[in-house]
PDB file of N, CA, C and O in Angstrom:
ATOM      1  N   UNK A   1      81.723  25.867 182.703  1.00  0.00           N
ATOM      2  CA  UNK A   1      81.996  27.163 183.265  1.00  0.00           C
ATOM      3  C   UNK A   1      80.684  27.930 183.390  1.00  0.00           C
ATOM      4  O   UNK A   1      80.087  28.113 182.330  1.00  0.00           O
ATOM      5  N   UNK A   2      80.198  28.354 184.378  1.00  0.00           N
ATOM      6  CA  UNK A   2      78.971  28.393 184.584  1.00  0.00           C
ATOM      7  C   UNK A   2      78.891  30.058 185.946  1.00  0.00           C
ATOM      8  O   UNK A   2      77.884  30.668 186.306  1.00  0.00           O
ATOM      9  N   UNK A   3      79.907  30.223 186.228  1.00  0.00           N
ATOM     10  CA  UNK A   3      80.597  31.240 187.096  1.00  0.00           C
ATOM     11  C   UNK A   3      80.400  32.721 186.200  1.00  0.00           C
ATOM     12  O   UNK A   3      79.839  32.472 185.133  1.00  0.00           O
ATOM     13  N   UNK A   4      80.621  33.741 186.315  1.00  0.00           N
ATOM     14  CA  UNK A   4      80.389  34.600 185.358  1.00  0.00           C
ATOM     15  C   UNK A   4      81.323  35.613 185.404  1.00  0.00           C
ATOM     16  O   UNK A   4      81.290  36.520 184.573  1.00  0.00           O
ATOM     17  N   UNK A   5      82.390  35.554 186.530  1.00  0.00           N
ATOM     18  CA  UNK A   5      84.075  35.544 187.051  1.00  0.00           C
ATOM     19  C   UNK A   5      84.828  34.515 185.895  1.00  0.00           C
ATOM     20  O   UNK A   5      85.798  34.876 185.229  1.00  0.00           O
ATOM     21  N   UNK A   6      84.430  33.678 185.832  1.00  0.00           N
ATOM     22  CA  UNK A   6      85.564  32.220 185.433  1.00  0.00           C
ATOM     23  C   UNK A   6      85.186  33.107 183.714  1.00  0.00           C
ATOM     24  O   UNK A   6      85.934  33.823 183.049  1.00  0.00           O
ATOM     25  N   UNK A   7      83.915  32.723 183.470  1.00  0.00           N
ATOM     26  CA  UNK A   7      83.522  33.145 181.569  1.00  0.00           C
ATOM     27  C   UNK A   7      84.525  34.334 181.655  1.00  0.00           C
ATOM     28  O   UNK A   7      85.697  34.269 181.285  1.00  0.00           O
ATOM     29  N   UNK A   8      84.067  35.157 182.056  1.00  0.00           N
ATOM     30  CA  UNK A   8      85.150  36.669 182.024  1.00  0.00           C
ATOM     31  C   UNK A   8      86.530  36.658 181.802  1.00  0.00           C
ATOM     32  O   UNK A   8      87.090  37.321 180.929  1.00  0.00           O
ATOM     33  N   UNK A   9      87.119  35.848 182.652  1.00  0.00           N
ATOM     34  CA  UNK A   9      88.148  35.696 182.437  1.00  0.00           C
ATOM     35  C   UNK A   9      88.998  34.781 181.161  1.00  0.00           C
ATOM     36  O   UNK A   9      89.997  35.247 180.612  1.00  0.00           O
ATOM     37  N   UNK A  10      88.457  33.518 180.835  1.00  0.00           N
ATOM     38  CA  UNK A  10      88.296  32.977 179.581  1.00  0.00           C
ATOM     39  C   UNK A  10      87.821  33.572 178.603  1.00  0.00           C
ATOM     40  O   UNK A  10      88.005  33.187 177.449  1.00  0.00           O
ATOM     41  N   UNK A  11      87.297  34.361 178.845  1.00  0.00           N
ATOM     42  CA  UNK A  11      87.311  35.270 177.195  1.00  0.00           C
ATOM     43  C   UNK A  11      88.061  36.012 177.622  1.00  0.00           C
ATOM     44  O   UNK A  11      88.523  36.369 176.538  1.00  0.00           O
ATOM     45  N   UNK A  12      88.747  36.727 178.522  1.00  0.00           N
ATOM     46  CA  UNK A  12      89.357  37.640 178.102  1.00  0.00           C
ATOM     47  C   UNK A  12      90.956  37.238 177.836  1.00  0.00           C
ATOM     48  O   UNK A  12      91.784  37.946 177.262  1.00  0.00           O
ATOM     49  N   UNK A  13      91.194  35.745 178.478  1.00  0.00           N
ATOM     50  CA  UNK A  13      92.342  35.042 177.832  1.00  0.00           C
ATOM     51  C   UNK A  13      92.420  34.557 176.248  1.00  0.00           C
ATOM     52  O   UNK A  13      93.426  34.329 175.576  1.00  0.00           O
ATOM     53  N   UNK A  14      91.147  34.482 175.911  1.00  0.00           N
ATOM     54  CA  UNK A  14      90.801  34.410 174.240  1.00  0.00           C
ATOM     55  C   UNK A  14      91.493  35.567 173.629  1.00  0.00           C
ATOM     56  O   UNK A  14      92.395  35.740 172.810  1.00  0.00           O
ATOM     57  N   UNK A  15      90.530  36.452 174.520  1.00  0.00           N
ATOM     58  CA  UNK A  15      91.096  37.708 173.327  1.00  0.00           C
ATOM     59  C   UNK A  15      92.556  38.076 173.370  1.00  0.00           C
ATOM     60  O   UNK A  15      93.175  38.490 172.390  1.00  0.00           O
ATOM     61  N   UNK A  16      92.827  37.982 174.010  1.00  0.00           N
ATOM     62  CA  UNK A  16      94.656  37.961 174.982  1.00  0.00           C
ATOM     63  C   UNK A  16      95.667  37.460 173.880  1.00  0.00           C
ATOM     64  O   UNK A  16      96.728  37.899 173.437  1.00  0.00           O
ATOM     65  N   UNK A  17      94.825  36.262 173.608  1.00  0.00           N
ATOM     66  CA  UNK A  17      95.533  35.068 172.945  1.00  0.00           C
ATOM     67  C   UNK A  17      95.590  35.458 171.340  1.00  0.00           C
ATOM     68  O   UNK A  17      96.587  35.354 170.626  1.00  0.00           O
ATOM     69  N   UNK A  18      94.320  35.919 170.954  1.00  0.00           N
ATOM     70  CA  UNK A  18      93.935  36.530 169.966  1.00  0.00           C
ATOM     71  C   UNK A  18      94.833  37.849 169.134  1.00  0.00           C
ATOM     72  O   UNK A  18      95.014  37.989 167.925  1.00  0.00           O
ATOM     73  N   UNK A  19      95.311  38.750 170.328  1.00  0.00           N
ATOM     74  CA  UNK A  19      95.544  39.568 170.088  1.00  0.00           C
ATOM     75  C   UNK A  19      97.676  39.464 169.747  1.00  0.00           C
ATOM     76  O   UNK A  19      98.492  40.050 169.035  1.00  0.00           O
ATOM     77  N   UNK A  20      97.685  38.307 170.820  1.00  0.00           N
ATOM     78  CA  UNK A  20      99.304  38.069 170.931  1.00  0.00           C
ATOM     79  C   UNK A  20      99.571  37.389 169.397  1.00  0.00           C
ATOM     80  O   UNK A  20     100.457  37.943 168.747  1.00  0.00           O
ATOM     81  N   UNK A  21      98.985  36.407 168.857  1.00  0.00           N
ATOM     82  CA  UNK A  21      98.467  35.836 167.351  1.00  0.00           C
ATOM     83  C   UNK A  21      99.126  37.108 166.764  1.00  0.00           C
ATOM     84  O   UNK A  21     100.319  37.194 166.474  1.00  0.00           O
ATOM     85  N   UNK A  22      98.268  38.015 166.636  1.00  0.00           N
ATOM     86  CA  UNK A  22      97.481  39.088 165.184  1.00  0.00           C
ATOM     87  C   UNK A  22      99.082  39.742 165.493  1.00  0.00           C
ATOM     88  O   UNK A  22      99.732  39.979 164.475  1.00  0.00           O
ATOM     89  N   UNK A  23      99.614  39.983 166.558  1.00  0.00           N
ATOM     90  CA  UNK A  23     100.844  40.807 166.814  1.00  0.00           C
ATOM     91  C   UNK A  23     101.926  40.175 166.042  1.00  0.00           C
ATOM     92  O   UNK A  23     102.724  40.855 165.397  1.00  0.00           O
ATOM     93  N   UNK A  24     101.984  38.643 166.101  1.00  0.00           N
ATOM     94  CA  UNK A  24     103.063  37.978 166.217  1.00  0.00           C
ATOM     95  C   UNK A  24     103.063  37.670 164.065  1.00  0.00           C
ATOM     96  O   UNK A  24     104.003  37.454 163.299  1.00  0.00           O
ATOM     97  N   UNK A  25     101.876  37.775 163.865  1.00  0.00           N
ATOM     98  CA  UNK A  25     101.285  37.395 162.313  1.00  0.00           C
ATOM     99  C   UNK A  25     102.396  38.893 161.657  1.00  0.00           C
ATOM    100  O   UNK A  25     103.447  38.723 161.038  1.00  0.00           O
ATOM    101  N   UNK A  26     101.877  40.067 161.960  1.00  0.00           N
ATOM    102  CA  UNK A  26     101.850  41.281 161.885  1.00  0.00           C
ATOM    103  C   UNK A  26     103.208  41.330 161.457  1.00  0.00           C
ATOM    104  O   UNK A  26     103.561  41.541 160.296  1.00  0.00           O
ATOM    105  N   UNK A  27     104.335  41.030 162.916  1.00  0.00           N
ATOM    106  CA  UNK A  27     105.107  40.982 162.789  1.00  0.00           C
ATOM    107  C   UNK A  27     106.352  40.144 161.458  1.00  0.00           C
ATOM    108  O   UNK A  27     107.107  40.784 160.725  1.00  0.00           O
ATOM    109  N   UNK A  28     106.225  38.718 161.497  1.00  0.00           N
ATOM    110  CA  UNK A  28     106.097  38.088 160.891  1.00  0.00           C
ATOM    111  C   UNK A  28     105.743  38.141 159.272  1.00  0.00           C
ATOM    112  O   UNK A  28     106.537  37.678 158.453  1.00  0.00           O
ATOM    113  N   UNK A  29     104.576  38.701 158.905  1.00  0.00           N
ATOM    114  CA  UNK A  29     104.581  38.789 157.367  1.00  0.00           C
ATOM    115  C   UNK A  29     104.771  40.270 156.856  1.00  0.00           C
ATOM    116  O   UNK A  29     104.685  40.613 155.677  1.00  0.00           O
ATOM    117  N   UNK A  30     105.092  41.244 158.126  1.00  0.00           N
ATOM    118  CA  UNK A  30     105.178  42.578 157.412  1.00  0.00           C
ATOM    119  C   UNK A  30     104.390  42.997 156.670  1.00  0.00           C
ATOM    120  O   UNK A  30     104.636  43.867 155.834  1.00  0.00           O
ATOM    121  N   UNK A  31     103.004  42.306 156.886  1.00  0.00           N
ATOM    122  CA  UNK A  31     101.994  42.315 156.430  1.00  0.00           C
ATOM    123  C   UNK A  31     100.845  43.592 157.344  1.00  0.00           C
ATOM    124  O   UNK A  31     101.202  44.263 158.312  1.00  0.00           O
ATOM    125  N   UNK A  32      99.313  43.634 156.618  1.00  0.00           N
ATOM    126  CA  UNK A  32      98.626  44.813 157.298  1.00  0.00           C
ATOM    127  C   UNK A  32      97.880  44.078 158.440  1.00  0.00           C
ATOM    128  O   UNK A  32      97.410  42.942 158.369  1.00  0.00           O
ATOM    129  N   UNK A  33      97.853  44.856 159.429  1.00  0.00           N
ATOM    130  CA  UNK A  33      97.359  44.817 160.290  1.00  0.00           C
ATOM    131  C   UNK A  33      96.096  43.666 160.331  1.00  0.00           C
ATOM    132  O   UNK A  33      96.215  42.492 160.679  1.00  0.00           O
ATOM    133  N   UNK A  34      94.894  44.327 159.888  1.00  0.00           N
ATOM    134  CA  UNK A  34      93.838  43.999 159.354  1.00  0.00           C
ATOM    135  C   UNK A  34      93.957  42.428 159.127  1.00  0.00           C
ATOM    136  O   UNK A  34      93.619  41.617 159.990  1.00  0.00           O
ATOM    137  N   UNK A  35      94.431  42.105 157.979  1.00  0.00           N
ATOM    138  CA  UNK A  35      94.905  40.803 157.540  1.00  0.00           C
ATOM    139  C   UNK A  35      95.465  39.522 158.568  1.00  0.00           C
ATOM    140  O   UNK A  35      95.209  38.333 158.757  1.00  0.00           O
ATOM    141  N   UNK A  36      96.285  40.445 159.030  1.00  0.00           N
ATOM    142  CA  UNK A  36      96.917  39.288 160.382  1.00  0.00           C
ATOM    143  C   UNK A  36      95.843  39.633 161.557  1.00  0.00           C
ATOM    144  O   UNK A  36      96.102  38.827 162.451  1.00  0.00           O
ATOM    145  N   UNK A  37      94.934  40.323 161.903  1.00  0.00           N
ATOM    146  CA  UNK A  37      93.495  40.050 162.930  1.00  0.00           C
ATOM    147  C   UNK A  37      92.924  39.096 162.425  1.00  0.00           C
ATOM    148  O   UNK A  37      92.813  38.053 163.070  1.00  0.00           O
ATOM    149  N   UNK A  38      92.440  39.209 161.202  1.00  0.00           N
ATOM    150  CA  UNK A  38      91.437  38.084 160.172  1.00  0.00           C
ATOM    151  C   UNK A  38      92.113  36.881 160.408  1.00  0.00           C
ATOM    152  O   UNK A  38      91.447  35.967 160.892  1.00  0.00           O
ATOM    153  N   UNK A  39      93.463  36.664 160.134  1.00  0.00           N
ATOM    154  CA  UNK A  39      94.137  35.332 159.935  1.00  0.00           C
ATOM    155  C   UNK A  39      94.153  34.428 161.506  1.00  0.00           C
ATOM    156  O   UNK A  39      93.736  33.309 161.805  1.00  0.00           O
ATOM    157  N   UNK A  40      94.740  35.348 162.178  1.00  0.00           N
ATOM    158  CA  UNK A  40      94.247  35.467 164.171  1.00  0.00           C
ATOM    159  C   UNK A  40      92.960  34.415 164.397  1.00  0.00           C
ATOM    160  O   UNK A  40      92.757  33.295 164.867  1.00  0.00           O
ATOM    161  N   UNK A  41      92.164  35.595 163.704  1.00  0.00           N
ATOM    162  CA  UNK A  41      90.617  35.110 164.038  1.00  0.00           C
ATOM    163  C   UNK A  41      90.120  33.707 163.451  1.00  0.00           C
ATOM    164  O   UNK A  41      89.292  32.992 164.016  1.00  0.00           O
ATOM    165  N   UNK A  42      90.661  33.457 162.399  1.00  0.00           N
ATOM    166  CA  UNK A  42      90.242  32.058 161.430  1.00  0.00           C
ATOM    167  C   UNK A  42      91.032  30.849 162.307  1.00  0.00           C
ATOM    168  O   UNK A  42      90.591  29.711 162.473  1.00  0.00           O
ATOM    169  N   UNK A  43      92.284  31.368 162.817  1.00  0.00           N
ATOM    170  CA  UNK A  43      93.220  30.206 163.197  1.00  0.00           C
ATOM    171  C   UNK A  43      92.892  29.707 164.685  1.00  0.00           C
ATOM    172  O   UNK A  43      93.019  28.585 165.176  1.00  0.00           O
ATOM    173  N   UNK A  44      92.365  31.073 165.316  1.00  0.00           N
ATOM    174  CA  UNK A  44      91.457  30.534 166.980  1.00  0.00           C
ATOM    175  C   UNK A  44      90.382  29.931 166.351  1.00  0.00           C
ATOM    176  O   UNK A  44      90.142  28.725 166.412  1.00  0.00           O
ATOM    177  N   UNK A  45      89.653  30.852 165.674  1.00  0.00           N
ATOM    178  CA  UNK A  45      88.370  29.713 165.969  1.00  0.00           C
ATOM    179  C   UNK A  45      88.415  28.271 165.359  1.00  0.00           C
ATOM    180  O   UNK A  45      87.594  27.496 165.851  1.00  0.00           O
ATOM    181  N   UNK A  46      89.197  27.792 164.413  1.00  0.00           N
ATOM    182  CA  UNK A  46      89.458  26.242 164.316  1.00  0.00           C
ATOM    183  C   UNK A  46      90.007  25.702 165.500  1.00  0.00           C
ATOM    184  O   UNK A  46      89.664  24.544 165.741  1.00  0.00           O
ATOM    185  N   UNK A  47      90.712  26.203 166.235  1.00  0.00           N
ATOM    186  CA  UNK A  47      91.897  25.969 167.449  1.00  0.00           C
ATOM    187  C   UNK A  47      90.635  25.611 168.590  1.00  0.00           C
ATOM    188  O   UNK A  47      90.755  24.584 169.257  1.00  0.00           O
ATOM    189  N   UNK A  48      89.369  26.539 168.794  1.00  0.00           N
ATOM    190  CA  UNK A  48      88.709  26.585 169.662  1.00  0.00           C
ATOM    191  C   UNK A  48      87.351  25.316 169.071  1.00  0.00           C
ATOM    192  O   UNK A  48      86.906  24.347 169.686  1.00  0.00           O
ATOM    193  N   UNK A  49      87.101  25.678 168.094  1.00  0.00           N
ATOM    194  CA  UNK A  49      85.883  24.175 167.280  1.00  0.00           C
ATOM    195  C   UNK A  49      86.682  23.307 168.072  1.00  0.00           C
ATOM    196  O   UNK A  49      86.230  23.022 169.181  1.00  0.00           O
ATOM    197  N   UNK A  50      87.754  22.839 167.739  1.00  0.00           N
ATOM    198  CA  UNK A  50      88.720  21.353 168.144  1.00  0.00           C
ATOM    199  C   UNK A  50      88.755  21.343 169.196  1.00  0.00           C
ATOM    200  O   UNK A  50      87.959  20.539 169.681  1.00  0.00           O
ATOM    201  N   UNK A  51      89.470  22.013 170.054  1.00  0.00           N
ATOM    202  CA  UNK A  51      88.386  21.653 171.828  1.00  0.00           C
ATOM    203  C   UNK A  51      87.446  21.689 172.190  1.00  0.00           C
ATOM    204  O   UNK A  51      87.046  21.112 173.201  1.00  0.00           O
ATOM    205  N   UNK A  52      86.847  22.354 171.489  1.00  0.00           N
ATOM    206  CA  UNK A  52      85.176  22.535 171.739  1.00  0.00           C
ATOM    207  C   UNK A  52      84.546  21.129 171.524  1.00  0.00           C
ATOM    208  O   UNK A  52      83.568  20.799 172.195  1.00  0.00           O
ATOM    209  N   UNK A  53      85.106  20.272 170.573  1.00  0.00           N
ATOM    210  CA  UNK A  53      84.543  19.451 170.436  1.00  0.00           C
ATOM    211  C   UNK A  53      85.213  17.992 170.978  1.00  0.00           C
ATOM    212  O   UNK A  53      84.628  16.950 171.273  1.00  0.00           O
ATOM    213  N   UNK A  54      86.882  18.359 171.003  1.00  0.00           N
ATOM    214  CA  UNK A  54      87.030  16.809 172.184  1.00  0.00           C
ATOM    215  C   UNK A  54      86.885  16.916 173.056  1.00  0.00           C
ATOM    216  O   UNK A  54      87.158  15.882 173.665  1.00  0.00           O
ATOM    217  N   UNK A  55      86.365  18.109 174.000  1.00  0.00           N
ATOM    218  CA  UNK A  55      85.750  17.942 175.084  1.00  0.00           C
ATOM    219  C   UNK A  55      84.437  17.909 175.407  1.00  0.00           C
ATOM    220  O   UNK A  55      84.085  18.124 176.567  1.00  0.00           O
ATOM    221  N   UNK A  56      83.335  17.572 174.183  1.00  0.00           N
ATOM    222  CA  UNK A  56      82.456  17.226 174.139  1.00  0.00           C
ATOM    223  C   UNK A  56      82.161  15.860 174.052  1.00  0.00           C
ATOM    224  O   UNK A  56      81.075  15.396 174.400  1.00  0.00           O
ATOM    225  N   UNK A  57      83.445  14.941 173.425  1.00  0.00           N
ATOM    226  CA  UNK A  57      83.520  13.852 173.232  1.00  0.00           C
ATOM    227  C   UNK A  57      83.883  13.111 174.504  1.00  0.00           C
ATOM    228  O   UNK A  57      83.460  12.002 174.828  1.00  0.00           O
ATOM    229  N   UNK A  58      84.702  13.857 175.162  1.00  0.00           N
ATOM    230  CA  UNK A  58      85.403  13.445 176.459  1.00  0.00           C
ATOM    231  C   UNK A  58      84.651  13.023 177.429  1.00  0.00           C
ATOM    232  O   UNK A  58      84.598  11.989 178.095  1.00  0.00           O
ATOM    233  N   UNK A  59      83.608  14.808 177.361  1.00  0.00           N
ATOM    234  CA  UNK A  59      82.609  14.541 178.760  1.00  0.00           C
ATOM    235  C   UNK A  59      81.541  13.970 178.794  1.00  0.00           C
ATOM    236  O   UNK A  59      80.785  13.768 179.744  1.00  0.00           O
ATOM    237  N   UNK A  60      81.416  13.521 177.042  1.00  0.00           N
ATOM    238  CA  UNK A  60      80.553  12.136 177.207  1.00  0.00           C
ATOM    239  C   UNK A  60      80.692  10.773 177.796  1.00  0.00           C
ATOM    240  O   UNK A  60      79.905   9.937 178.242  1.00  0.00           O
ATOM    241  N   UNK A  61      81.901  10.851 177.644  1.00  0.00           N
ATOM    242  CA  UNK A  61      82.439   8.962 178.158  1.00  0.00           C
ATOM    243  C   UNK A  61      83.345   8.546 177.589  1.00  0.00           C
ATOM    244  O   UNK A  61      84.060   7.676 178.087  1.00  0.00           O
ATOM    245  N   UNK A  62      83.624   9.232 175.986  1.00  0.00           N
ATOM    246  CA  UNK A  62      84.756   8.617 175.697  1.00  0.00           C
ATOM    247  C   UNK A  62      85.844   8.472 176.066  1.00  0.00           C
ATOM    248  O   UNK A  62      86.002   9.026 177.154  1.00  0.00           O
ATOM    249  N   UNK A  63      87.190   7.725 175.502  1.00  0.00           N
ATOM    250  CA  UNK A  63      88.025   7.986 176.050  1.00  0.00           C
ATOM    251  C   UNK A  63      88.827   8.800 175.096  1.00  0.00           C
ATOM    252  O   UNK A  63      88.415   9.178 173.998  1.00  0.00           O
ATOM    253  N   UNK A  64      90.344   9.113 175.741  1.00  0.00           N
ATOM    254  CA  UNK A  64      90.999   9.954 174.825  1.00  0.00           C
ATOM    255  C   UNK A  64      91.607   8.988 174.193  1.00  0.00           C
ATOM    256  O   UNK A  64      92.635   9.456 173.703  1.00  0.00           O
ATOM    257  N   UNK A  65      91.518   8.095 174.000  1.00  0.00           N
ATOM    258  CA  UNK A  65      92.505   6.963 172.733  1.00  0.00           C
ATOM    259  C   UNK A  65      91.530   7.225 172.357  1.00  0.00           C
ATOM    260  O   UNK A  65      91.710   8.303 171.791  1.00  0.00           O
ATOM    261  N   UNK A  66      90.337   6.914 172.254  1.00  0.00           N
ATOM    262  CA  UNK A  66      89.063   6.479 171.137  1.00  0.00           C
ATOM    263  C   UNK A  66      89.145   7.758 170.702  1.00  0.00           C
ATOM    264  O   UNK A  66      89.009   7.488 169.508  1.00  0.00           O
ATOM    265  N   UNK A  67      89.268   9.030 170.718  1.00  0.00           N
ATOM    266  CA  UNK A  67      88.715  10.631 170.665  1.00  0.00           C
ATOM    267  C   UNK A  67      90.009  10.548 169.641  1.00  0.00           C
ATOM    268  O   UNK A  67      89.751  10.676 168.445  1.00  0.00           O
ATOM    269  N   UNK A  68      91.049  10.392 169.935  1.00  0.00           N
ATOM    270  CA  UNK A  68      92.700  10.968 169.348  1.00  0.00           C
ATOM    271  C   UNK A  68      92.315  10.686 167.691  1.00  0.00           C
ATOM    272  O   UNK A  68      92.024  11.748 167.140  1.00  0.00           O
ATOM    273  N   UNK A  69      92.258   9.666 166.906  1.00  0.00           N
ATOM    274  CA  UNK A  69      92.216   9.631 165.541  1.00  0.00           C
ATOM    275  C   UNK A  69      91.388  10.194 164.838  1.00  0.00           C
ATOM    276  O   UNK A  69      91.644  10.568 163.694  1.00  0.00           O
ATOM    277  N   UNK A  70      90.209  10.351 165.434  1.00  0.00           N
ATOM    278  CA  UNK A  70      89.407  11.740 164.708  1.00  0.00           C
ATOM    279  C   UNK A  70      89.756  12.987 164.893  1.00  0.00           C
ATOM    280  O   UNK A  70      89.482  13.916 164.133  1.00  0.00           O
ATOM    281  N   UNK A  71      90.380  13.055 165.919  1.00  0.00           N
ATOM    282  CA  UNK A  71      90.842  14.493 166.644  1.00  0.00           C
ATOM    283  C   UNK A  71      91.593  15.204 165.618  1.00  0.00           C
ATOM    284  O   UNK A  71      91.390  16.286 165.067  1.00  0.00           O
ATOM    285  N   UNK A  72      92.649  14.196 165.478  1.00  0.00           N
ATOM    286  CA  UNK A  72      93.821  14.018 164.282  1.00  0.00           C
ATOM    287  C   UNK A  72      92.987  14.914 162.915  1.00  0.00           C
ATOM    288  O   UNK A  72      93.098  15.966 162.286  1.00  0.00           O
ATOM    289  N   UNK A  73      92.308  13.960 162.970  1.00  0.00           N
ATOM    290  CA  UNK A  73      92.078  13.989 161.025  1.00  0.00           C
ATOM    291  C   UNK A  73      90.859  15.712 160.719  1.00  0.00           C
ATOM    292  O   UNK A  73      90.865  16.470 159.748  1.00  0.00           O
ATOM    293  N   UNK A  74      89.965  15.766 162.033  1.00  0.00           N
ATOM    294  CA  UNK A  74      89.288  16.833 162.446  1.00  0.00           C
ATOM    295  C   UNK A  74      90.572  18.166 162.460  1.00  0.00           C
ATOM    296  O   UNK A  74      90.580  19.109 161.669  1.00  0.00           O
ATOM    297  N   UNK A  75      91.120  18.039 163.056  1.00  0.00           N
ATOM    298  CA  UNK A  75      92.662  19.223 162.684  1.00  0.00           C
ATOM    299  C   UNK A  75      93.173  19.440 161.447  1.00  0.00           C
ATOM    300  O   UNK A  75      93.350  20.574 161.002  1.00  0.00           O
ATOM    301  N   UNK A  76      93.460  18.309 160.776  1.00  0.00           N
ATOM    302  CA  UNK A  76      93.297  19.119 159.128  1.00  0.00           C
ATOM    303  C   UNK A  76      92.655  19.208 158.324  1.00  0.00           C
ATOM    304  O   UNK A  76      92.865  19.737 157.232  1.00  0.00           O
ATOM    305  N   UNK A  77      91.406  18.519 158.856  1.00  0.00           N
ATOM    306  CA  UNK A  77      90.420  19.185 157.981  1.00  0.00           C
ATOM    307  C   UNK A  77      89.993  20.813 158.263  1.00  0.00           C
ATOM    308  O   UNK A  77      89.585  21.540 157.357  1.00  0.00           O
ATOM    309  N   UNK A  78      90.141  21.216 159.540  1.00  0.00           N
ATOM    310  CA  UNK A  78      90.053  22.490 160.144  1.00  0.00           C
ATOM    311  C   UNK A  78      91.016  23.301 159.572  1.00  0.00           C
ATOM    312  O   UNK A  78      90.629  24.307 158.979  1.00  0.00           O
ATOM    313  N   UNK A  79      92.183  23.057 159.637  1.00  0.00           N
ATOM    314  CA  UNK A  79      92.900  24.031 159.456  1.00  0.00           C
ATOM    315  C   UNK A  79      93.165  24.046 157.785  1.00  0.00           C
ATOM    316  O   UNK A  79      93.636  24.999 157.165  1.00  0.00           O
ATOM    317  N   UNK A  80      92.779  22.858 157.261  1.00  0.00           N
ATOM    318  CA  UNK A  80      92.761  22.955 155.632  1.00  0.00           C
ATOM    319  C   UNK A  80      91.738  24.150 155.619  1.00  0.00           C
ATOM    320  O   UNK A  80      92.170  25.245 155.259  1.00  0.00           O
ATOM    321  N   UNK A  81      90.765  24.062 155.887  1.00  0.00           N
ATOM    322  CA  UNK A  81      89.896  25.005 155.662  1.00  0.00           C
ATOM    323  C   UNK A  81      90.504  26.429 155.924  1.00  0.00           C
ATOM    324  O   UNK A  81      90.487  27.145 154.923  1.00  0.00           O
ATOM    325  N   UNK A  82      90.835  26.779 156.627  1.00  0.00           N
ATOM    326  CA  UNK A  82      91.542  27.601 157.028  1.00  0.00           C
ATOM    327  C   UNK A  82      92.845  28.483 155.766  1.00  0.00           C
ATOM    328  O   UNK A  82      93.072  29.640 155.411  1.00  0.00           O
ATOM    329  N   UNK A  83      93.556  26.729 155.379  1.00  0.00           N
ATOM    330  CA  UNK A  83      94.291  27.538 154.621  1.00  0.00           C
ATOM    331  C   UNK A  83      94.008  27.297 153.429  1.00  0.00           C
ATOM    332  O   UNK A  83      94.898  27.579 152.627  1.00  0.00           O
ATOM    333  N   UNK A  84      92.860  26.772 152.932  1.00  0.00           N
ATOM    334  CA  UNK A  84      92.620  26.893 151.804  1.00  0.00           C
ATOM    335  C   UNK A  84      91.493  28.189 151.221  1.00  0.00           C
ATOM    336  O   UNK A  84      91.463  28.646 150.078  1.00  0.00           O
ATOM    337  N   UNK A  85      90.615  28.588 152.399  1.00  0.00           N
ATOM    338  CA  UNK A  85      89.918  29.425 152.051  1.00  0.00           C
ATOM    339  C   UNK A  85      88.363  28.470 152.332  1.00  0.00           C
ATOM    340  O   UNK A  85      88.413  27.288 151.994  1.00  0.00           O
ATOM    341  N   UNK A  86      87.080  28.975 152.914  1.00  0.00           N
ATOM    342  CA  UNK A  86      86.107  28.456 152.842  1.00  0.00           C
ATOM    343  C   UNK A  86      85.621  27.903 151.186  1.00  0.00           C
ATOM    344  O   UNK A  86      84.724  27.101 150.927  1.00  0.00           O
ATOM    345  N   UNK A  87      86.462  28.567 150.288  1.00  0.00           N
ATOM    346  CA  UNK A  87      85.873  28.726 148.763  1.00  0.00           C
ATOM    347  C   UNK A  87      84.317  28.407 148.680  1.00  0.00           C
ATOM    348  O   UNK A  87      83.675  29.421 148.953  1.00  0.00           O
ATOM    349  N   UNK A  88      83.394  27.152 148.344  1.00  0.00           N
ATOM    350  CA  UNK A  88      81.834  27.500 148.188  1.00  0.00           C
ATOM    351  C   UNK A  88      81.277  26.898 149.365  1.00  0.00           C
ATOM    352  O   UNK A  88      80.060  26.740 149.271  1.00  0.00           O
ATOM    353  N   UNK A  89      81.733  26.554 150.327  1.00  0.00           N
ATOM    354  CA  UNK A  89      81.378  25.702 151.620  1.00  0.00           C
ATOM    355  C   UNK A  89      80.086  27.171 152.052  1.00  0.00           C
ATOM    356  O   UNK A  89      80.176  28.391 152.184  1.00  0.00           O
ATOM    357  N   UNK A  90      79.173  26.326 152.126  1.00  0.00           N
ATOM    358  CA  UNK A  90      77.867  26.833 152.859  1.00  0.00           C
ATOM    359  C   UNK A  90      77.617  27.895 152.065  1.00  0.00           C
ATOM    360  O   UNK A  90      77.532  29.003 152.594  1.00  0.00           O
ATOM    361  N   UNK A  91      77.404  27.708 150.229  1.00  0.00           N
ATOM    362  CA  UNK A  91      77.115  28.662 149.694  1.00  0.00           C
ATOM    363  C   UNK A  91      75.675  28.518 148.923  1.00  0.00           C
ATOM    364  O   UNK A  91      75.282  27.514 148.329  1.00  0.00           O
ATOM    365  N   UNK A  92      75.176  29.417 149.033  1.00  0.00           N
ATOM    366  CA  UNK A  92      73.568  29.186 147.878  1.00  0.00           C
ATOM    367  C   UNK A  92      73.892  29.499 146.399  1.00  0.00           C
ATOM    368  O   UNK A  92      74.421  30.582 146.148  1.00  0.00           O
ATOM    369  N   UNK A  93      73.552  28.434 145.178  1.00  0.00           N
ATOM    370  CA  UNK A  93      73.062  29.147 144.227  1.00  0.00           C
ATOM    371  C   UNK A  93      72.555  30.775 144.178  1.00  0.00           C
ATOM    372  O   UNK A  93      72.149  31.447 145.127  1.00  0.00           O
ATOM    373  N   UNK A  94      72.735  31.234 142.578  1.00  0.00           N
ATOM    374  CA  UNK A  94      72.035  33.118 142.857  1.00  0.00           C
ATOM    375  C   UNK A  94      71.111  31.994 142.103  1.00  0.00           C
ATOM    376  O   UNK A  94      71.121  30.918 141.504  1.00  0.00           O
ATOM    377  N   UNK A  95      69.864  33.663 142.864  1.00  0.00           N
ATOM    378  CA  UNK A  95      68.421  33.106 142.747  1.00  0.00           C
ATOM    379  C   UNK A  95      68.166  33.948 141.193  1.00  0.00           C
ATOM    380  O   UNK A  95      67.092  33.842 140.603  1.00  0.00           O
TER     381      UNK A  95
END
């Protein structure tokens, strides 16, 4: 996507998408606002890594049989993360 019409519009279906999420969370846990944006936000961007990246795999050459079983196992590792919490992933020792 290389258009600057097309980007525009793909993000603004992100945020679209984003926002229908955080509504539907909101709704759903009778929970705060705030919380279901955050939860929104954690659950696209694993949603978006995972295409981001079989279609990196794709438009290399692979195929989608060869792509599918990592794809698989790449999804819960994503969304484990997700629901487990980053806990020390990408953390420094205190100095």
């Amino acid at each position: 996507m290389e258009t600057p019409g097309l980007l525009l519009r793909a993000y603004a279906n992100r945020m679209h998408g984003l926002q229908q999420l955080a509504d539907v969370l909101a709704a759903e846990t009778g929970g705060d606002r705030m919380e279901a944006q955050v939860a929104a936000g954690q659950l696209m961007a694993a949603r978006n890594a995972l295409i981001n990246e079989n279609h990196r795999r794709l438009l290399a050459g692979e195929s989608a049989d060869a792509v599918y079983p990592d794809a698989v196992a790449a999804a819960h590792r994503a969304f484990g993360l997700v629901e487990q919490g980053l806990g020390d992933y990408a953390t420094r020792p205190a100095e």
